[in-house]
N, C-alpha and C positions, 0 to 999 in steps of 0.2 A: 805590755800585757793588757788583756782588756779589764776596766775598771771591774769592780765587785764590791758589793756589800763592805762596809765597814764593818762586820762581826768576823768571829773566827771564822775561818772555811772549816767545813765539816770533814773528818777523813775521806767519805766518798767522794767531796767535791775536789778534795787535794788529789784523789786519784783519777779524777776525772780528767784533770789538767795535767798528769805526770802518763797516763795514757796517750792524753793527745798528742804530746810531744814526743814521746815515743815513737807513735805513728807516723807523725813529719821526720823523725829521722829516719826513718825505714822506707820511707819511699824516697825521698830526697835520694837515698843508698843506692835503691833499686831503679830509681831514673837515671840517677849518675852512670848505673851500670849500662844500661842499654844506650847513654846517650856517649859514653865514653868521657873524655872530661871535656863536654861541651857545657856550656854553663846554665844551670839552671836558676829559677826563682820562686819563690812562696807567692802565692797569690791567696792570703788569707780571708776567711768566710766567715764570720762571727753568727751564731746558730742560736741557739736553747740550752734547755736543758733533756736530758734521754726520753726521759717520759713522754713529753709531746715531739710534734711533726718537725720541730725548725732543726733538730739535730739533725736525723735519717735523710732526709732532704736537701740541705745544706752539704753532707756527706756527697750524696748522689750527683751533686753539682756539681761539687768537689773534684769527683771524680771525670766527671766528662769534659769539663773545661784542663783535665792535666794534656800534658803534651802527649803526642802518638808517640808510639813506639815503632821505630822505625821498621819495615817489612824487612824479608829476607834479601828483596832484590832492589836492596838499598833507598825505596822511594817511600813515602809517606800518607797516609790515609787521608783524601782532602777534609772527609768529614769528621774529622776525631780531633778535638781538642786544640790547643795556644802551643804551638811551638818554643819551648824552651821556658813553660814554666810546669808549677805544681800546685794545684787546687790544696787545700788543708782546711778542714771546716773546721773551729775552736768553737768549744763549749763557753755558755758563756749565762747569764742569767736572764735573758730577752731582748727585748725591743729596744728600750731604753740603752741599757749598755752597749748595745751596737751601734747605734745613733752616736753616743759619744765614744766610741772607739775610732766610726768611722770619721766624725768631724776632724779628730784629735791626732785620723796619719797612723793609729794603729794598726790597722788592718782595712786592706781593702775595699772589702764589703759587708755588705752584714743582708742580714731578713731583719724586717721591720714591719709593725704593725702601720696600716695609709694612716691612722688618726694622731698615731705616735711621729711619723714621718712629716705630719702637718704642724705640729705644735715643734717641731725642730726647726722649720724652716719659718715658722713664724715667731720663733723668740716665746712661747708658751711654756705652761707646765715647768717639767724640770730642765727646759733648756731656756729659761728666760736669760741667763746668763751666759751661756753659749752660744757666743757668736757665730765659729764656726760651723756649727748644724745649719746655721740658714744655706749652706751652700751644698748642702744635700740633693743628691740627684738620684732618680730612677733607672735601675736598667728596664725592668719590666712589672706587673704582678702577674704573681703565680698563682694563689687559688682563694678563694674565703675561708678566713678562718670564724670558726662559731666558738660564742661564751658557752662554756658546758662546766655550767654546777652540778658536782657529784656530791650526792650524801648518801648514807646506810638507810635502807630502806626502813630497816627497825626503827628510825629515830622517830618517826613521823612525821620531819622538815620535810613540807609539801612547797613551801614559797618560801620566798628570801625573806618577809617578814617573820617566817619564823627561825630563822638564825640565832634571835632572842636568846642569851643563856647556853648556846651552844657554840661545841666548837670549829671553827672552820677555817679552814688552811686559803688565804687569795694571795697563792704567791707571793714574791719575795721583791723588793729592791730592784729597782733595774728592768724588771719585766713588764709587756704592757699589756698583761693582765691586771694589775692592780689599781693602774689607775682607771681601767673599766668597772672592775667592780664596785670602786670607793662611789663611782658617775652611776652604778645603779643600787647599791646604796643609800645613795641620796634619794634614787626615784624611787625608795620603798621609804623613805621617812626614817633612816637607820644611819648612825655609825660606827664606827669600830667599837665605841662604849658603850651598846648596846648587846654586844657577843663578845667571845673570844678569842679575840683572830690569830691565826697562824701565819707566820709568813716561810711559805715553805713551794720549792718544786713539787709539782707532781710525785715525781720519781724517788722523793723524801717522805710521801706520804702512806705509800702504797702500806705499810707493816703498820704505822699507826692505824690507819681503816681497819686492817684485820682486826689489832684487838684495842678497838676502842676506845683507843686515846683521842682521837678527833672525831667527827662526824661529817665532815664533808671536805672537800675542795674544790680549789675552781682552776679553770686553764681557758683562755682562750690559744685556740688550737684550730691544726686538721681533725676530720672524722674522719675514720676513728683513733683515736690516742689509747697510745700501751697503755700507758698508766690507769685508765681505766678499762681496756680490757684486760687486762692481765688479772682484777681482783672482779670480774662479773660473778664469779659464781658467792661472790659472798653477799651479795642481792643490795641491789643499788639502784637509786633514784634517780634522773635528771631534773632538776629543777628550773619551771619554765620561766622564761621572761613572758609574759601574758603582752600579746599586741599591741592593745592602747598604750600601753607603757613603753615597748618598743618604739612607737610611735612617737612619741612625746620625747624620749631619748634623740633618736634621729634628726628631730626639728632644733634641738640644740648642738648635736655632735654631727654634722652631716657625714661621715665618717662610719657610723654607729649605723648600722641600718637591721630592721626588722630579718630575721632570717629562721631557717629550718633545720634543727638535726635529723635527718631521715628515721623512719623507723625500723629496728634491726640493724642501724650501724652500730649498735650493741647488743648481744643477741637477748630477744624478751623486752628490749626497753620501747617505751611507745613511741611516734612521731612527737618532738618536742620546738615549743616555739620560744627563741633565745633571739640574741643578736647576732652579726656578724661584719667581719671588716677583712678587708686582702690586705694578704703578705704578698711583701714589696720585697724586690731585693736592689738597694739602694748602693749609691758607692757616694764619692767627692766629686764635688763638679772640677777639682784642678788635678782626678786623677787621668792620665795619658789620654785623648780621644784616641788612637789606634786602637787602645789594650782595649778600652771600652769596646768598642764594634766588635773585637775580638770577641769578648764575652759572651757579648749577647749575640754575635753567630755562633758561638759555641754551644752556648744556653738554647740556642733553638735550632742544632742540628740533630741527624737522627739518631745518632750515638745516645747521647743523653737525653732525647727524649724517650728511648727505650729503655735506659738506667731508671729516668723516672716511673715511669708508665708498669716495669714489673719489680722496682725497690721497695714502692711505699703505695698505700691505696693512693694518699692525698697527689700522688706524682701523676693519676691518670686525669686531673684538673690542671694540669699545667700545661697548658697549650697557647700556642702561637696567635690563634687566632682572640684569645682572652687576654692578651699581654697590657691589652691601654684599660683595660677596665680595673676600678678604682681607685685608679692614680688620684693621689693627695696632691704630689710633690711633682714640678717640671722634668721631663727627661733628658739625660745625660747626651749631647750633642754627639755623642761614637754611637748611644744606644738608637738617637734620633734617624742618624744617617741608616742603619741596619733599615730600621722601620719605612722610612722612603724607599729603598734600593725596591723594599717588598709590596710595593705600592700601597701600602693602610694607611688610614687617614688616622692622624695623630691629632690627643688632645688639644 
């Protein structure tokens, strides 16, 4: 199972995970059917949580890397999916937890933040004692993710300085939102005993915003993220990372870089300047090189780039030609080989 928080799990979260495995049996069911009893396998995908991009994406992946379903005139679709397995994306609490699911032979793969994925394979952060995170590999990156601090626009939290005496949700354990926001934080002169922090998903917070039990949260994410458009109409702020700050973050975390929330990727909110970093979808350097090349021809055939491209906004940034930019971590010698056959020049 992948790791989680040492607190209770929440009922949503317990069903969150009694969903998922639901759903792996019902496809397992449903491929078993079509494939008769040819043998299938889980090719597990460690995600997010609902609220932001890594679930719906992760899903999407999920889905185009399962095995084809065989035609009527018995032959197989070259461009659909891994032969004789079954994608399953697992809910999971971020970056972190995936990291150490995937060191640890849990699962598969996972999405991972590139600054989160660096401090893995360099013995940093929360894997200074995890060894097997240094052997972390890249299939590819999929798209930048942006810090997007939400707060109630009533509150009058214009900047992270003023968090002050308020309450605000930066994720949970595990996620690698948190240890961003602790790193800008620091570059406002703040820490957690300075406010009230929450440690909460997005998708935990949405009812508290309505009525006022917190006042903001944070997700490093795709644009745009449910979790904050689903409560726009209750009037909400993004709160900016100001450039020079960006700046001065970046020249510490190269990882971290200056970035853009468009404006109207939430409808009414203005162009905002924040950070940003790509998600990685990373596996073990001692998992199979065949499966690997598999993957990522799967991950970059046209099936699932159309799964992505009309499932999720964030899926119309995940492209082929974007796959080596802001790799942290070395690429996985199956994802390597894909990448030569395609003639691009590799980091």
């Amino acid at each position: 199972m992948l790791r989680q928080n040492d607190d209770v799990r929440s009922p949503a979260q317990v069903w969150q995970a009694t969903t998922a495995m639901v759903l792996f049996i019902l496809t397992l069911l449903l491929v078993g059917a079509n494939f008769g009893h040819a043998e299938v396998r889980p090719f597990r995908i460690g995600t997010g949580g609902l609220g932001g991009a890594y679930y719906p994406v992760g899903k999407l992946i999920a889905l185009g890397i399962t095995a084809p379903i065989p035609r009527e005139d018995g032959r197989e679709d070259s461009i659909q999916g891994i032969p004789g397995l079954v994608g399953v994306a697992y809910n999971s609490t971020g970056s972190v937890a995936n990291v150490l699911a995937v060191a640890a032979n849990e699962i598969e793969a996972g999405l991972a933040q590139a600054d989160v994925a660096f401090q893995a394979i360099h013995g940093q952060g929360p894997f200074a004692d995890v060894f097997a995170a240094r052997n972390l590999r890249a299939v590819a990156s999929l798209y930048p993710e942006k810090l997007q601090i939400v707060t109630r626009r009533d509150t009058g939290i214009r900047s992270v300085v003023d968090f002050r005496n308020n309450r605000i949700s930066i994720d949970e354990l595990g996620s690698g939102t948190l240890p961003v926001m602790r790193i800008v934080l620091e570059a406002h002169g703040l820490t957690e005993n300075d406010f009230f922090p929450v440690y909460l998903k997005p998708v935990f917070t949405t009812e508290k915003m309505i009525n006022r039990e917190i006042h903001g949260f944070s997700m490093m994410g795709g644009v745009p993220m449910e979790a904050v458009s689903q409560i726009i109409d209750t009037g909400l702020f993004l709160v900016p990372i100001a450039p020079p700050t960006a700046v001065q973050i970046a020249a510490r975390y190269p990882f971290l870089t200056p970035g853009i929330i468009p404006a109207n990727a939430y409808q009414g909110l203005p162009e905002t300047p924040t950070l940003q970093v790509h998600a990685l979808l990373v596996v073990h350097s001692n998992l199979d090189h065949e499966l690997v090349y598999q993957l990522t021809r799967a991950l970059w055939n046209r099936r699932t780039q159309e799964l992505l491209a009309t499932g999720h906004p964030v899926g119309q940034s995940i492209r082929l030609e974007s796959a080596m930019e802001g790799l942290s971590i070395p690429l996985h010698p199956g994802a390597e080989q894909f990448y030569q056959e395609q003639g691009m020049v590799l980091p």
